[in-house]
VMD Tcl script that draws the C-alpha trace (Angstrom):
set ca {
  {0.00 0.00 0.00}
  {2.77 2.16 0.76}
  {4.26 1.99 -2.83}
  {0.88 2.57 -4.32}
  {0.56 5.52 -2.45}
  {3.79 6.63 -3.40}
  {2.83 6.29 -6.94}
  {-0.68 7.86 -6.68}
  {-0.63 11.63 -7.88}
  {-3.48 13.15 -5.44}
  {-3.14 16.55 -7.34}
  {-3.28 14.94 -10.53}
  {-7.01 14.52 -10.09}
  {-8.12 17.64 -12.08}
  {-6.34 16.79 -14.83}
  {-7.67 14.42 -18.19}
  {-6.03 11.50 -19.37}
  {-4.12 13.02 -22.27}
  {-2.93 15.65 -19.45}
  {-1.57 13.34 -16.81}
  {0.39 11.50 -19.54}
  {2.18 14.78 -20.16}
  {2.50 15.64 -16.88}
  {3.79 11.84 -15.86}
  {6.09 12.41 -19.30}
  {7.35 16.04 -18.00}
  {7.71 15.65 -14.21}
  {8.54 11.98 -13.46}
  {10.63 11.17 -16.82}
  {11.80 14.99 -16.89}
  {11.27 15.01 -20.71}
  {10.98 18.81 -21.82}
  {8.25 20.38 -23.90}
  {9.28 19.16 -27.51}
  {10.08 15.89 -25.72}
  {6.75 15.19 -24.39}
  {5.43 16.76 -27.83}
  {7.50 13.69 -30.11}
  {5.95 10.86 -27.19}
  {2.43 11.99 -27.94}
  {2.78 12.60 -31.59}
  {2.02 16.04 -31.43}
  {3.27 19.84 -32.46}
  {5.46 21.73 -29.53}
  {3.59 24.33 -29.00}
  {0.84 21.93 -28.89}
  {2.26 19.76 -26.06}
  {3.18 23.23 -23.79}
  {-0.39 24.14 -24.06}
  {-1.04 20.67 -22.40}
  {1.74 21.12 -20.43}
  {0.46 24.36 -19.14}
  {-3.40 23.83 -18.49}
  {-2.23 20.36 -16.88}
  {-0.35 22.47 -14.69}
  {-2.67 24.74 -13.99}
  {-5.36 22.39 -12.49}
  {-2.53 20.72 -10.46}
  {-2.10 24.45 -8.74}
  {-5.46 24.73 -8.21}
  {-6.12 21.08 -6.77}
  {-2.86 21.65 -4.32}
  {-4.24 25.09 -3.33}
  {-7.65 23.45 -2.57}
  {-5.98 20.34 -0.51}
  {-4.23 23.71 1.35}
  {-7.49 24.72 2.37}
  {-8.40 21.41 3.22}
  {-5.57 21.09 5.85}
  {-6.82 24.35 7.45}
  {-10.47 23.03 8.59}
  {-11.14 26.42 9.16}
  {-14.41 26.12 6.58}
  {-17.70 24.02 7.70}
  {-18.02 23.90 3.81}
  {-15.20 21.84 3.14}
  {-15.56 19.76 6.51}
  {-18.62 19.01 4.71}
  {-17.18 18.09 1.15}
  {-14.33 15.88 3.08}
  {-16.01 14.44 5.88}
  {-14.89 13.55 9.08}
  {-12.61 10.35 8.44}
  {-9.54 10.40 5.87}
  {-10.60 11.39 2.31}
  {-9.23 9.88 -0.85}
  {-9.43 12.59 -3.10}
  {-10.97 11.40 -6.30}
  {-12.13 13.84 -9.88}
  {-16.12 14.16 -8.79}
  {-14.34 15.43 -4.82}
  {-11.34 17.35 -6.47}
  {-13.83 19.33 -8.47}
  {-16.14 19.98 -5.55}
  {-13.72 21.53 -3.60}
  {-12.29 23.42 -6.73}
  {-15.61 24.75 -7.30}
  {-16.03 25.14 -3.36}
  {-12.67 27.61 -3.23}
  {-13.50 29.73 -5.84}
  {-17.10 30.53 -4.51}
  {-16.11 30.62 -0.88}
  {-14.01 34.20 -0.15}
  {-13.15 32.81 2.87}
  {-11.08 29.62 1.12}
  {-10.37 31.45 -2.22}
  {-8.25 33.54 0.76}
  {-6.90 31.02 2.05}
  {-5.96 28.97 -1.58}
  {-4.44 32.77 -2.54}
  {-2.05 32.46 0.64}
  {-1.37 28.80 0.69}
  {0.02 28.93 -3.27}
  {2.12 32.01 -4.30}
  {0.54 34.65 -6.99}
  {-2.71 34.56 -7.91}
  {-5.36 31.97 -7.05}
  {-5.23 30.11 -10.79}
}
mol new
graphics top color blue
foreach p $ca { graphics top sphere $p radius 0.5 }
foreach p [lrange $ca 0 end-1] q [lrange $ca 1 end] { graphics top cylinder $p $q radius 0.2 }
display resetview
């Protein structure tokens, strides 16, 4: 269990298949933009579009977990419940939507993750 966990990507969750492949490419085989691009059989600028939105929704999932370790928002204790959550696409996107409506967590996302809330 402890390797699988190892392996799992929690703030992966936002992201589509063709995404995480890029991201799995990128990050964990440290291929660069025009490497991942050849892999997938696509054009550069192509792949750092991926590259970029993939990112993106990784920033926003971590800043959400952020808010999660807080428990400062009934809203999210809600969402996550009382016992350890495994953080799945329908629950990642629930508290995604949950940060950005709630000024209270969008503060706290905009703290936990440098620059902007993405």
């Amino acid at each position: 269990r402890g390797e699988l966990a190892a392996l799992a990507w929690p703030e992966a969750a936002g992201t589509s298949p063709e995404q995480r492949e890029a991201l799995e490419l990128a990050v964990r085989h440290r291929l660069a933009a025009h490497e991942v691009a050849s892999v997938l059989g696509m054009a550069p600028a192509a792949a750092r579009e991926l590259l970029a939105t993939a990112a993106c929704e990784v920033e926003r999932t971590r800043a959400a977990l952020a808010v999660v370790e807080t428990g400062a928002c009934p809203g999210v204790a809600h969402l996550t419940g009382d016992q350890g959550m495994v953080l799945g696409t329908t629950l990642r996107r629930e508290l995604v939507r949950h940060v950005d409506d709630c000024p209270r967590c969008r503060r706290t996302a905009e703290r936990a993750v440098p620059g902007r809330w993405p």
